[in-house]
PQR file with spaces between the fields and no chain letter, atoms N, CA, C, O and H, PARSE charges and radii, in Angstrom:
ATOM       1  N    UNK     1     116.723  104.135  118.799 -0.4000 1.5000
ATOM       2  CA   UNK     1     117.054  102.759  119.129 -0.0000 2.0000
ATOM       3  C    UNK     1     115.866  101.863  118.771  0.5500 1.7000
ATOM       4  O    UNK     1     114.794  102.098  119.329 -0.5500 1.4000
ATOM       5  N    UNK     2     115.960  100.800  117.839 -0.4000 1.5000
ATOM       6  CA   UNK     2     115.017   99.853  117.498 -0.0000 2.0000
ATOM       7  C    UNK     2     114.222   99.353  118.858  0.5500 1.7000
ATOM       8  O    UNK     2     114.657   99.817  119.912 -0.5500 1.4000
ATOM       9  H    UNK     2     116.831  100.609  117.385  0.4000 1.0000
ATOM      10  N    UNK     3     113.302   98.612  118.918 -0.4000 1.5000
ATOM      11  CA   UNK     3     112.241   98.137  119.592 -0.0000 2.0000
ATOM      12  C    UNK     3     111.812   97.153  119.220  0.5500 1.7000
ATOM      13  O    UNK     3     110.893   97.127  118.401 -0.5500 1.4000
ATOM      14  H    UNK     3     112.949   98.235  118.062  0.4000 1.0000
ATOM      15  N    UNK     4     112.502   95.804  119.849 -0.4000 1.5000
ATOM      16  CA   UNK     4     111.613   94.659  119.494 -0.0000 2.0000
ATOM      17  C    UNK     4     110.348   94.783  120.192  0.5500 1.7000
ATOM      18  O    UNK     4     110.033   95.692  120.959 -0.5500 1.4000
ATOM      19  H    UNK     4     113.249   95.825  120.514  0.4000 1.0000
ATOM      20  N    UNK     5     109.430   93.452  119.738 -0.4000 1.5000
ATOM      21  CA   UNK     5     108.011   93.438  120.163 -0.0000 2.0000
ATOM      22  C    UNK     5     107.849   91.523  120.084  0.5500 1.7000
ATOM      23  O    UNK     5     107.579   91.111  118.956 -0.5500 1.4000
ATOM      24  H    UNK     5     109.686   92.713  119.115  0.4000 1.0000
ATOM      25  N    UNK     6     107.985   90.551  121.074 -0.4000 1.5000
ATOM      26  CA   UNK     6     107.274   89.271  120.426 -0.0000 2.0000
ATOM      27  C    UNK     6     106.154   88.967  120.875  0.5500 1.7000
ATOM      28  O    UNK     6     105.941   89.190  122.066 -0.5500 1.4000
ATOM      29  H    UNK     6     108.205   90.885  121.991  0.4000 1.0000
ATOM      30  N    UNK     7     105.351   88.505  120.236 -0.4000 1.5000
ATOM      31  CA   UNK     7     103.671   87.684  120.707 -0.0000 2.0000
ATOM      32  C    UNK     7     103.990   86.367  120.760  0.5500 1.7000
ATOM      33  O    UNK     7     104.370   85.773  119.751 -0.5500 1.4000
ATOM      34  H    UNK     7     105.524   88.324  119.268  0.4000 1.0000
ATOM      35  N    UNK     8     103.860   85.732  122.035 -0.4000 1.5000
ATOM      36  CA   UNK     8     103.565   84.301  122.118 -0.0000 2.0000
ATOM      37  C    UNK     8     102.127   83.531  121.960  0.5500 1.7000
ATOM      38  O    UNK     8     101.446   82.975  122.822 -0.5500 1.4000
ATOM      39  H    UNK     8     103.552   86.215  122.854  0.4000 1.0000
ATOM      40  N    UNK     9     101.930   83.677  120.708 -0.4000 1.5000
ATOM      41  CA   UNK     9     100.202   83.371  120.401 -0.0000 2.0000
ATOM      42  C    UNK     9     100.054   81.920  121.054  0.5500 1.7000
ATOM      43  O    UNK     9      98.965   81.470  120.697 -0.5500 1.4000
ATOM      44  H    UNK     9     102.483   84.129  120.008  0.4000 1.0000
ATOM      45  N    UNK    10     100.558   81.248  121.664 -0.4000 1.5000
ATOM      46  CA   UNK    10     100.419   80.547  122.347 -0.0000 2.0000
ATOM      47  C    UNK    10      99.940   80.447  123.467  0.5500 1.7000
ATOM      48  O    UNK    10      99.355   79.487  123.969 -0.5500 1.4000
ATOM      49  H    UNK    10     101.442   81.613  121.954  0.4000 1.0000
ATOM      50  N    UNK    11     100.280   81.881  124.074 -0.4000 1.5000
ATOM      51  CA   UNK    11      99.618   82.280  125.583 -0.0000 2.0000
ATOM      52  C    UNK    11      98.400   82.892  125.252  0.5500 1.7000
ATOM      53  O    UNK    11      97.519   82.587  126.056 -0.5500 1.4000
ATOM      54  H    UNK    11     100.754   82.661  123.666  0.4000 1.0000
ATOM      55  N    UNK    12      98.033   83.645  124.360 -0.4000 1.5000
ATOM      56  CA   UNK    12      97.009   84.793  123.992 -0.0000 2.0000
ATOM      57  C    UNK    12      95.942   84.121  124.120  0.5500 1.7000
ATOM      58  O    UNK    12      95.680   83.060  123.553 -0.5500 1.4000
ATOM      59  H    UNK    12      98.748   83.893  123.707  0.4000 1.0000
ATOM      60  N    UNK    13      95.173   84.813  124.998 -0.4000 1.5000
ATOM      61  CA   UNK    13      93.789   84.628  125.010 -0.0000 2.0000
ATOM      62  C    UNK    13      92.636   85.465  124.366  0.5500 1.7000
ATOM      63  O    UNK    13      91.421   85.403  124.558 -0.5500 1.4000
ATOM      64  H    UNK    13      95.386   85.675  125.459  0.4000 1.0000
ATOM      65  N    UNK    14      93.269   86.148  123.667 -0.4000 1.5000
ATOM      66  CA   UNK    14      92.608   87.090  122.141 -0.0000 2.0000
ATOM      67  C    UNK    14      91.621   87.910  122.690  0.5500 1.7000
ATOM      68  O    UNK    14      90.465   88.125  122.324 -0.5500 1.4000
ATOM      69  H    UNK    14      94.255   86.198  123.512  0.4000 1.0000
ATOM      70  N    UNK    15      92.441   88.439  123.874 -0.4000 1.5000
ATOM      71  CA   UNK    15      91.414   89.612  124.736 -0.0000 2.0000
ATOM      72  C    UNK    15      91.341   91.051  123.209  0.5500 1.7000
ATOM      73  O    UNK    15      90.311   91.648  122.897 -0.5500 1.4000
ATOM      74  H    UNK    15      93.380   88.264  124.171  0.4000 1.0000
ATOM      75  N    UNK    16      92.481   91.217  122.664 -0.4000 1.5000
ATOM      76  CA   UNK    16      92.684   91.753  121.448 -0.0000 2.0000
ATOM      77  C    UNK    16      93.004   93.634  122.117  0.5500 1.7000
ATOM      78  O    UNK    16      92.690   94.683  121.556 -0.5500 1.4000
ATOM      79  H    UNK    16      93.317   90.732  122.918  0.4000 1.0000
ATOM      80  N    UNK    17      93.543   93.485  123.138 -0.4000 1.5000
ATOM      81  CA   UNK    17      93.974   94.863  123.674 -0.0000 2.0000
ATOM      82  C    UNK    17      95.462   95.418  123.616  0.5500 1.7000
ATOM      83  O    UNK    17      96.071   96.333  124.171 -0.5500 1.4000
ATOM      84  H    UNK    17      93.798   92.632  123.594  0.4000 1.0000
ATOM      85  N    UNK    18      95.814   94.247  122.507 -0.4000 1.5000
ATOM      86  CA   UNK    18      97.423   95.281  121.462 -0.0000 2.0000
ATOM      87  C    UNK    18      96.313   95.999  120.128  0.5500 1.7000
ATOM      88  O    UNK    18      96.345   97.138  119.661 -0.5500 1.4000
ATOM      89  H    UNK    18      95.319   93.504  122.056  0.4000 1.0000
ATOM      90  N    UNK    19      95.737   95.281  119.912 -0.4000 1.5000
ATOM      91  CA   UNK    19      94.707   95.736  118.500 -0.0000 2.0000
ATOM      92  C    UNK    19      94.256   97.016  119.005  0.5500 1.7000
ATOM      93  O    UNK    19      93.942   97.892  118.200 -0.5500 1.4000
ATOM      94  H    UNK    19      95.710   94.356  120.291  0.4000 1.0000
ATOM      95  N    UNK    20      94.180   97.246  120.428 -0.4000 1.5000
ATOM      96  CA   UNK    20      93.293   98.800  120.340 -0.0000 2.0000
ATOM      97  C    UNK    20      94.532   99.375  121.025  0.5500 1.7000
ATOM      98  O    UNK    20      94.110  100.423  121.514 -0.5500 1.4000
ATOM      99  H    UNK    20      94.434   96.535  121.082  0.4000 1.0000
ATOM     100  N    UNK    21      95.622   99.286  121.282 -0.4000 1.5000
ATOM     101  CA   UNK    21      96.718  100.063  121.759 -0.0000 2.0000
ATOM     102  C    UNK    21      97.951  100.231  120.803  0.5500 1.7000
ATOM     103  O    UNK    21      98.643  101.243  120.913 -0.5500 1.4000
ATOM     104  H    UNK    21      95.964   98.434  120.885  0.4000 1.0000
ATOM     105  N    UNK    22      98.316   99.048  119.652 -0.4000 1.5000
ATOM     106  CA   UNK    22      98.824   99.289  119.214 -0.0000 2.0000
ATOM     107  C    UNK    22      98.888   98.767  117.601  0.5500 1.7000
ATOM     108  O    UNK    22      99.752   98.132  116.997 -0.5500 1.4000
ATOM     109  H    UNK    22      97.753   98.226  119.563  0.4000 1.0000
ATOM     110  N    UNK    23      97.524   99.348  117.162 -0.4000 1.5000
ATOM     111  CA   UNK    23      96.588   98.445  115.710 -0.0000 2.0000
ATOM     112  C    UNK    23      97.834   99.197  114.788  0.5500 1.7000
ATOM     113  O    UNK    23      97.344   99.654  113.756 -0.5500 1.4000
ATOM     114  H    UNK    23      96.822   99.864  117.653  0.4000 1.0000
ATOM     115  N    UNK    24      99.226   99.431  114.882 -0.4000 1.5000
ATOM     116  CA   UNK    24      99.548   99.556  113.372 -0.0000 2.0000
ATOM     117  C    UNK    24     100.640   98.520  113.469  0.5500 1.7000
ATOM     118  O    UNK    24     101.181   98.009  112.488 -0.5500 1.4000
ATOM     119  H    UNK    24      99.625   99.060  115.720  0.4000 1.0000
ATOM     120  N    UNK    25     100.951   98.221  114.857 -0.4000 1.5000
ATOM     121  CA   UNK    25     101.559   96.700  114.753 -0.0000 2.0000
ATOM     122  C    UNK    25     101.285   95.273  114.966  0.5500 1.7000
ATOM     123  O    UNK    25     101.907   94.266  114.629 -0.5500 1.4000
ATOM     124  H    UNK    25     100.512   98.636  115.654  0.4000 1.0000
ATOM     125  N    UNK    26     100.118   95.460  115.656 -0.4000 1.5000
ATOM     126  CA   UNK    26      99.673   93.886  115.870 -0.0000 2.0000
ATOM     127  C    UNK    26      98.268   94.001  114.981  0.5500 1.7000
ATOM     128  O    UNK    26      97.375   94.756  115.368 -0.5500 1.4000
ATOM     129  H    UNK    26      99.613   96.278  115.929  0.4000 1.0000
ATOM     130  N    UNK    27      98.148   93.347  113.978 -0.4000 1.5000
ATOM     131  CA   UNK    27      96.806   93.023  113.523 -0.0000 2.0000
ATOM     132  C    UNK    27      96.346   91.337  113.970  0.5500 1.7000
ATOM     133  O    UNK    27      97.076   90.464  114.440 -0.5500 1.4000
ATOM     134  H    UNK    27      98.873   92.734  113.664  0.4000 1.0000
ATOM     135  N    UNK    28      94.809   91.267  113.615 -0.4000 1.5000
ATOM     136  CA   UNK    28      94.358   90.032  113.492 -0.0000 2.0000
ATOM     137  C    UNK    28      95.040   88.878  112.025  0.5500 1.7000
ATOM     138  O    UNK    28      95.234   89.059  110.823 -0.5500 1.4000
ATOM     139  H    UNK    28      94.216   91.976  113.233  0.4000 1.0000
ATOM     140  N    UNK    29      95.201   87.821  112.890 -0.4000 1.5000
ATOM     141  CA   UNK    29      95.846   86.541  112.099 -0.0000 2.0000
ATOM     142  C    UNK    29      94.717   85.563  112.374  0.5500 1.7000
ATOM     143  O    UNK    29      93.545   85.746  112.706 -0.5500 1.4000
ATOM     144  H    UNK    29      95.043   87.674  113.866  0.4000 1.0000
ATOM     145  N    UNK    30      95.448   84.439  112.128 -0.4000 1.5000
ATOM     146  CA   UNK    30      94.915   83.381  111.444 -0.0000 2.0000
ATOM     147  C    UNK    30      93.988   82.806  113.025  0.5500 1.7000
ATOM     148  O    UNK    30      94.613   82.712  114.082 -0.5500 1.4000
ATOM     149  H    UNK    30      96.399   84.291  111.858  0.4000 1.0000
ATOM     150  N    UNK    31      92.823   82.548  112.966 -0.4000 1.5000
ATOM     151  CA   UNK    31      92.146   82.076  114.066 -0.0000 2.0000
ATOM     152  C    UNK    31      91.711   83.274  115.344  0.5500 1.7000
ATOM     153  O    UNK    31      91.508   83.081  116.543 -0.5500 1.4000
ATOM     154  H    UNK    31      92.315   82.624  112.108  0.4000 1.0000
ATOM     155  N    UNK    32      91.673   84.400  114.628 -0.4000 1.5000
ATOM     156  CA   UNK    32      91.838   85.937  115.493 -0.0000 2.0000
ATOM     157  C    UNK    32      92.597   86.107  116.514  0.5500 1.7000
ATOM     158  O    UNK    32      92.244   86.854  117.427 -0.5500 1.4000
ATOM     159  H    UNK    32      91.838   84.557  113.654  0.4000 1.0000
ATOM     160  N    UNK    33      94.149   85.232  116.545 -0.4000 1.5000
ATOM     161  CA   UNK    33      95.163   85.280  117.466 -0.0000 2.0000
ATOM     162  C    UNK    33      95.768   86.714  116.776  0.5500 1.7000
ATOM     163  O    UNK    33      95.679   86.611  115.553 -0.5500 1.4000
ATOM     164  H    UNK    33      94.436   84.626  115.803  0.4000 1.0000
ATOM     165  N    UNK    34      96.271   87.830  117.123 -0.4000 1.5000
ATOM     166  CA   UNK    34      96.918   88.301  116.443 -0.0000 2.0000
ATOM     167  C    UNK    34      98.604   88.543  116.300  0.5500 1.7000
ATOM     168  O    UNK    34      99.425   88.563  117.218 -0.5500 1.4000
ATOM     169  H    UNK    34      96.344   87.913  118.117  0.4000 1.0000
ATOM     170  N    UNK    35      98.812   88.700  115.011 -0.4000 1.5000
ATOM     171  CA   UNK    35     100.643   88.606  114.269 -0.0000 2.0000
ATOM     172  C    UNK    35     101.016   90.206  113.977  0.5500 1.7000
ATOM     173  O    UNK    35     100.404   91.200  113.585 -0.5500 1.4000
ATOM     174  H    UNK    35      98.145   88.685  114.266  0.4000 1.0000
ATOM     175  N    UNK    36     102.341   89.887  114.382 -0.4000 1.5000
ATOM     176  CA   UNK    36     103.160   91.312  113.759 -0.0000 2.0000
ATOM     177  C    UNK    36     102.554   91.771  112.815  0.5500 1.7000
ATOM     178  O    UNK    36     101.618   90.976  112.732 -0.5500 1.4000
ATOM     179  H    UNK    36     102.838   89.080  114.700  0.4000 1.0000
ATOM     180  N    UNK    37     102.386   92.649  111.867 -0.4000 1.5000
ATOM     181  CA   UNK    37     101.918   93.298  110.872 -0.0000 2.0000
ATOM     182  C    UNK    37     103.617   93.244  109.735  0.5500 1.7000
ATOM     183  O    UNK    37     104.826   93.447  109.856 -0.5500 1.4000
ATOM     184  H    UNK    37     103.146   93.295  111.935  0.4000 1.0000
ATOM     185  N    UNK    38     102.976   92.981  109.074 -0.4000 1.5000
ATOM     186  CA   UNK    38     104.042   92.671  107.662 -0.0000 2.0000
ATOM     187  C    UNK    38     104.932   93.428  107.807  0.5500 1.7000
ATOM     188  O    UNK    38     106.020   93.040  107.382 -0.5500 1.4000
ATOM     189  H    UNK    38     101.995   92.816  108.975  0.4000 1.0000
ATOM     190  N    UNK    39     104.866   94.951  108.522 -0.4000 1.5000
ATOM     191  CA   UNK    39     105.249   96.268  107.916 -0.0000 2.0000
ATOM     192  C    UNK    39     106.335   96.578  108.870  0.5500 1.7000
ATOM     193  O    UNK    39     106.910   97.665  108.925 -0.5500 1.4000
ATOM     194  H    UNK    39     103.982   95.267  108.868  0.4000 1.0000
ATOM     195  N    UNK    40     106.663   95.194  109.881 -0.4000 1.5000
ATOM     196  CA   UNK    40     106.950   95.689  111.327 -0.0000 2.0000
ATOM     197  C    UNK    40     107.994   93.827  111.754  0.5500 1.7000
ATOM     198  O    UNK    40     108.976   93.563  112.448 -0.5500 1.4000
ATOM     199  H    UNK    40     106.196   94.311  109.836  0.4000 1.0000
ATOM     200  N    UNK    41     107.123   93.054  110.939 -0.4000 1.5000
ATOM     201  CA   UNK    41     107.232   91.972  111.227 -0.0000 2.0000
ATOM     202  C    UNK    41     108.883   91.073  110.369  0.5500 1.7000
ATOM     203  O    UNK    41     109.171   91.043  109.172 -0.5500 1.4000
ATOM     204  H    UNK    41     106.325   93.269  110.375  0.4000 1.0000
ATOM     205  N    UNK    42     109.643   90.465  111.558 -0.4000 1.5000
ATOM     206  CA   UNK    42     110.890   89.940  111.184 -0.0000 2.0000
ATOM     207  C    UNK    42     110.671   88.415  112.125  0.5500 1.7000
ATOM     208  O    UNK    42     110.111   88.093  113.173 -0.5500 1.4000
ATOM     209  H    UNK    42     109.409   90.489  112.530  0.4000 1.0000
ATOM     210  N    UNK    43     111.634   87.611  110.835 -0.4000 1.5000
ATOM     211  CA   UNK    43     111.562   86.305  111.845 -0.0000 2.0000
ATOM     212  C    UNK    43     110.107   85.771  111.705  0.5500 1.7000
ATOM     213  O    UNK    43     110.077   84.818  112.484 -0.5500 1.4000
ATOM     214  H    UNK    43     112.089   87.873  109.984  0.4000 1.0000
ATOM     215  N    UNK    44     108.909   85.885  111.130 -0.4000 1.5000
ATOM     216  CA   UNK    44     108.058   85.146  111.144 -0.0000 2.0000
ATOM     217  C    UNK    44     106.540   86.398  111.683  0.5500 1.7000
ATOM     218  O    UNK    44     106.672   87.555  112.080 -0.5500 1.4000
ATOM     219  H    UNK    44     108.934   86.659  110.497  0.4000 1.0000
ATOM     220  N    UNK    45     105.751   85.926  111.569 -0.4000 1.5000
ATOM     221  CA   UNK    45     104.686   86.709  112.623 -0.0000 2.0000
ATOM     222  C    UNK    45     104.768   86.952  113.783  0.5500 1.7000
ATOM     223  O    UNK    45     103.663   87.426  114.047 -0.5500 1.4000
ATOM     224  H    UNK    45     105.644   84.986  111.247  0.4000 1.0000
ATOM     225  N    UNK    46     105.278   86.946  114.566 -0.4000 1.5000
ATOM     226  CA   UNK    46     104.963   86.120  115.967 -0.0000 2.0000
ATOM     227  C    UNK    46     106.685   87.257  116.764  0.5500 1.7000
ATOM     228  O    UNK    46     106.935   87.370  117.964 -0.5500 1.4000
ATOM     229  H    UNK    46     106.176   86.561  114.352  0.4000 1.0000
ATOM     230  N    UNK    47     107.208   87.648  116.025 -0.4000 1.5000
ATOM     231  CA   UNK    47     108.668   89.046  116.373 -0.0000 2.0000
ATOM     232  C    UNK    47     108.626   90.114  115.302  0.5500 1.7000
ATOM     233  O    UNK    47     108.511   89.902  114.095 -0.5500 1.4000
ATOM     234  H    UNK    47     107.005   87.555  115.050  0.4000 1.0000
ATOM     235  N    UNK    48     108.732   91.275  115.892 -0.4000 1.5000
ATOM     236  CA   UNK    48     109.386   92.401  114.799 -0.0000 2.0000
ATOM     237  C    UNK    48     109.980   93.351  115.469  0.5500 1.7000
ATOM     238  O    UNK    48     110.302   93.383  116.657 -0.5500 1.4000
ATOM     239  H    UNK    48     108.825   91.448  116.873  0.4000 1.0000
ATOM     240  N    UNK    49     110.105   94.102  114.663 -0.4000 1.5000
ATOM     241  CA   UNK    49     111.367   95.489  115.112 -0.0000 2.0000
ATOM     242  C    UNK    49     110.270   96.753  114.249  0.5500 1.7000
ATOM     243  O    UNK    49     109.844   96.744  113.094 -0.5500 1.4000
ATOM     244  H    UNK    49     109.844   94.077  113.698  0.4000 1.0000
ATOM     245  N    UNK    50     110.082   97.700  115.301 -0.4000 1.5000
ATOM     246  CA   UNK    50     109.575   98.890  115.659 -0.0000 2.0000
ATOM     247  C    UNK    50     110.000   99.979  115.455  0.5500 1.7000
ATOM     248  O    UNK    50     111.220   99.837  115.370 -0.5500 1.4000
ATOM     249  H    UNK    50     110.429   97.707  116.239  0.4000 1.0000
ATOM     250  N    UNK    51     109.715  101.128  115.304 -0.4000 1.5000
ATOM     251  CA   UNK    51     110.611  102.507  115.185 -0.0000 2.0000
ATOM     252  C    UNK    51     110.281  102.885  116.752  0.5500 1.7000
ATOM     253  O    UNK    51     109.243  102.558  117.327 -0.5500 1.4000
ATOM     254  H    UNK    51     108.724  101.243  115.373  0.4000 1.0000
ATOM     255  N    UNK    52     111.196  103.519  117.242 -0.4000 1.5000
ATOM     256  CA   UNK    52     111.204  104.187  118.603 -0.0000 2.0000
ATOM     257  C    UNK    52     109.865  104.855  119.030  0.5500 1.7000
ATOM     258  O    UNK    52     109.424  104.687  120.167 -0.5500 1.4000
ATOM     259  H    UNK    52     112.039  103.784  116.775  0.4000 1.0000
ATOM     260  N    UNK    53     109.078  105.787  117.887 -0.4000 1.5000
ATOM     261  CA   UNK    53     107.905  106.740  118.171 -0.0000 2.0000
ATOM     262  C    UNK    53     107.543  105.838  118.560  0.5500 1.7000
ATOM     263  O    UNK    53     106.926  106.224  119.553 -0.5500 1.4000
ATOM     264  H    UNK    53     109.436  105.923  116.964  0.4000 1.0000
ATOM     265  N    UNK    54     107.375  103.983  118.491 -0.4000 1.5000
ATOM     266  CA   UNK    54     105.774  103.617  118.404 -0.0000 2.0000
ATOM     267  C    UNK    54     106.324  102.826  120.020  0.5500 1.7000
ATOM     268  O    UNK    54     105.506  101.986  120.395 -0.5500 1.4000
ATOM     269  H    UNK    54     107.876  103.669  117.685  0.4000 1.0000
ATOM     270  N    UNK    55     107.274  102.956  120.753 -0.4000 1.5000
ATOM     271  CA   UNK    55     107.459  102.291  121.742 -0.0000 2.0000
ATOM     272  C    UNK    55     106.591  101.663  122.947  0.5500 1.7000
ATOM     273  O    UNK    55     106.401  100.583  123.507 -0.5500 1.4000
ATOM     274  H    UNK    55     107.938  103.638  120.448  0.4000 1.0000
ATOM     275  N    UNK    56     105.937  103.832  123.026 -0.4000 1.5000
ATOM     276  CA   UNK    56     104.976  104.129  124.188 -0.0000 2.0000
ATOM     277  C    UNK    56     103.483  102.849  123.544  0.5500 1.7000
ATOM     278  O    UNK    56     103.167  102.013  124.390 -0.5500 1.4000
ATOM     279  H    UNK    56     106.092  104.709  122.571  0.4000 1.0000
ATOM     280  N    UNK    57     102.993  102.804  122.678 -0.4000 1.5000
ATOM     281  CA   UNK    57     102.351  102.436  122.493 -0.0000 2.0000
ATOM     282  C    UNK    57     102.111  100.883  122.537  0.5500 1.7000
ATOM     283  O    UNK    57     101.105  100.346  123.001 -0.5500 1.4000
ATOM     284  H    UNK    57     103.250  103.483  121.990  0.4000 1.0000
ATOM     285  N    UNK    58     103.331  100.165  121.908 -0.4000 1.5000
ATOM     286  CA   UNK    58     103.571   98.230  122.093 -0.0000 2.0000
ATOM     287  C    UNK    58     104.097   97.991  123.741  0.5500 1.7000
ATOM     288  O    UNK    58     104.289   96.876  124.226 -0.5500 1.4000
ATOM     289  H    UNK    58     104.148  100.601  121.530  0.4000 1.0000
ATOM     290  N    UNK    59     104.285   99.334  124.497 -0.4000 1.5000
ATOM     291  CA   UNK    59     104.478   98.672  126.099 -0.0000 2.0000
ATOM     292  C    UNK    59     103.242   99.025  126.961  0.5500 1.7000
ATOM     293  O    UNK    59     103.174   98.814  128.172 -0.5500 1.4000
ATOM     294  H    UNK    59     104.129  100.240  124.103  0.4000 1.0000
ATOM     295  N    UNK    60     102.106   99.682  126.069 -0.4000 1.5000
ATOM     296  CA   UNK    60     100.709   99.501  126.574 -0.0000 2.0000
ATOM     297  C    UNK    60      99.839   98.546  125.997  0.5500 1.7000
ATOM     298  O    UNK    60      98.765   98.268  126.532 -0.5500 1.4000
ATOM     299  H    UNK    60     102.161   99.852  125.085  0.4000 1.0000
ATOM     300  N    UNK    61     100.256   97.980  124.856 -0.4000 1.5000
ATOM     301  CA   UNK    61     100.005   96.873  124.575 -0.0000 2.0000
ATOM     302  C    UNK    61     100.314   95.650  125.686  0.5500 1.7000
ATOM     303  O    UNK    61      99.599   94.836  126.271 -0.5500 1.4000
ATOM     304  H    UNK    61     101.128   98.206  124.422  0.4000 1.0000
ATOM     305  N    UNK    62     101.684   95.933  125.673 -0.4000 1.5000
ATOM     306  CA   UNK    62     102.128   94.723  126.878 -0.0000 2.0000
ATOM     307  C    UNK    62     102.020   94.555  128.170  0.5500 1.7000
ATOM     308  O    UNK    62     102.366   93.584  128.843 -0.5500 1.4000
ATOM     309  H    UNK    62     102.264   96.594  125.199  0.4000 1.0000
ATOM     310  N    UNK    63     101.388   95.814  128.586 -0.4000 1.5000
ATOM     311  CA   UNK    63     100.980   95.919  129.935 -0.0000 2.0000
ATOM     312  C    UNK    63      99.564   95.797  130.459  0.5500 1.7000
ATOM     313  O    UNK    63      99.237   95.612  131.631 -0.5500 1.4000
ATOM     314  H    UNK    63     101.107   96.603  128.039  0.4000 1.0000
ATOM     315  N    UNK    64      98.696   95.944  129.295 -0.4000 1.5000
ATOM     316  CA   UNK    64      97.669   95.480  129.121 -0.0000 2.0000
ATOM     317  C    UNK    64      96.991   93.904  128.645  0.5500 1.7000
ATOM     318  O    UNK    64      95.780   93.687  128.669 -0.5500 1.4000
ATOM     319  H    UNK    64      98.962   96.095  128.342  0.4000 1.0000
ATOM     320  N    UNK    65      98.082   92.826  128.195 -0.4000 1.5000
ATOM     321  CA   UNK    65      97.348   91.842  127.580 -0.0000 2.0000
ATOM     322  C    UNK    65      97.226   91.746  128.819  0.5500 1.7000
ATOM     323  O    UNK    65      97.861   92.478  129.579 -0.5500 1.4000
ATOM     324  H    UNK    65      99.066   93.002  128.176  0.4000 1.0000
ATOM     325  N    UNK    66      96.146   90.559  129.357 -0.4000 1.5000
ATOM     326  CA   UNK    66      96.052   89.710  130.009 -0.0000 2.0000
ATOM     327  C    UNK    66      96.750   88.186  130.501  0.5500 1.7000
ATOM     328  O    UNK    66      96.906   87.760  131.645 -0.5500 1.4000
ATOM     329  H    UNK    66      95.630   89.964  128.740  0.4000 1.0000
ATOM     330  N    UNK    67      97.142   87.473  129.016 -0.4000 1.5000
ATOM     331  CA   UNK    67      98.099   86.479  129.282 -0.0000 2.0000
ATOM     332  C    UNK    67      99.329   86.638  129.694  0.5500 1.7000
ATOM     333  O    UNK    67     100.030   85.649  129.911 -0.5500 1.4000
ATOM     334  H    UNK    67      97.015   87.819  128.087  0.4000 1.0000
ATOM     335  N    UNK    68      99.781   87.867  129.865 -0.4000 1.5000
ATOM     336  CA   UNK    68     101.426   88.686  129.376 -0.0000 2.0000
ATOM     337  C    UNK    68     102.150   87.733  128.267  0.5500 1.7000
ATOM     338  O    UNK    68     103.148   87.036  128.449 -0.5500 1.4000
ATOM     339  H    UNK    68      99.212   88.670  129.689  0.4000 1.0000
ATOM     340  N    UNK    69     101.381   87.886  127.059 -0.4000 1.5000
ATOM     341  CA   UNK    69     101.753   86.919  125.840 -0.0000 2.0000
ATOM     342  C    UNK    69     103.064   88.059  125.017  0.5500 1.7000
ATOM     343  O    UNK    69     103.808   87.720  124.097 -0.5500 1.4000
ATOM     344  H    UNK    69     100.570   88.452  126.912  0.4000 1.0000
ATOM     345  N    UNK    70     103.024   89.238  125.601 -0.4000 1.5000
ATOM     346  CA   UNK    70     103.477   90.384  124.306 -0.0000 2.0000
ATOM     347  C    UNK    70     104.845   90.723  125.371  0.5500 1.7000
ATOM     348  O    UNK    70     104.636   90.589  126.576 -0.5500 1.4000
ATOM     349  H    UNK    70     102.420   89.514  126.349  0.4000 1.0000
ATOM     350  N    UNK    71     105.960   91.072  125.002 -0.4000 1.5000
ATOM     351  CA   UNK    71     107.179   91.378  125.367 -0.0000 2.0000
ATOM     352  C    UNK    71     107.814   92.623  124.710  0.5500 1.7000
ATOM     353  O    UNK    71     107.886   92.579  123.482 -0.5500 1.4000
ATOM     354  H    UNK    71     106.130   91.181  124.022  0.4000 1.0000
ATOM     355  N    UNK    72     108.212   93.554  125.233 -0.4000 1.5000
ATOM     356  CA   UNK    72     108.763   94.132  124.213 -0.0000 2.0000
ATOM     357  C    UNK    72     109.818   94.811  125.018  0.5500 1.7000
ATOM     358  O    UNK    72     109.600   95.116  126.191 -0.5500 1.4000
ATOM     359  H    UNK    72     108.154   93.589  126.231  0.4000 1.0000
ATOM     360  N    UNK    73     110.922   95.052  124.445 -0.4000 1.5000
ATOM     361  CA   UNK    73     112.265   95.207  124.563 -0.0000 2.0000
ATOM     362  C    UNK    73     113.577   95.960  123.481  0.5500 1.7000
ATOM     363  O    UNK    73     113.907   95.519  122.380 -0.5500 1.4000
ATOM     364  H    UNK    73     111.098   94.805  123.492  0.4000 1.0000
ATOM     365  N    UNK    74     114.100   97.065  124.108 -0.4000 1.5000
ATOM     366  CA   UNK    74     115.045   97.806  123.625 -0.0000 2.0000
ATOM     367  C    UNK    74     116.272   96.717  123.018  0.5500 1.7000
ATOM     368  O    UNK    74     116.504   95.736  123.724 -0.5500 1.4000
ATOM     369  H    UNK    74     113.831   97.423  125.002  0.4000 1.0000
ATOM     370  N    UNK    75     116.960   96.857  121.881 -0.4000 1.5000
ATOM     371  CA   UNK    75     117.937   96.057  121.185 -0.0000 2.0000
ATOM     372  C    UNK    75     119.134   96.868  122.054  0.5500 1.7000
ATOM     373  O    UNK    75     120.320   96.591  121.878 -0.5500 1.4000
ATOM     374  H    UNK    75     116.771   97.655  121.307  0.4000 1.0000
């Protein structure tokens, strides 16, 4: 089952603790806010769709930001 993921770089306070939980989907963007990764990324930077393996990993991303900028959710 797919796995969305969105970043509200709006909230992010670029603590950057998806980058060390889940660096093959969130990289650094523009102003070191970080964006979906190309490879992952739908709808813009900022949403994408995931393969299932990487689930465990973008909901320790999200449980870890600080702003709760990162969401992620079963389709």
């Amino acid at each position: 089952m797919p796995v969305r993921v969105r970043i509200d770089r709006s909230k992010c306070v670029v603590a950057h603790f998806c980058l060390f939980y889940a660096p093959t989907v969130f990289i650094p963007g523009d102003g070191g806010k970080p964006v979906v990764s190309a490879e992952y990324a739908a709808n813009g930077v900022e949403e994408g769709v995931v393969p299932d393996d990487l689930y465990e990993q973008v909901k320790e991303a999200e449980r870890h930001c600080p702003s709760r900028a990162i969401r992620v959710y079963r389709e």
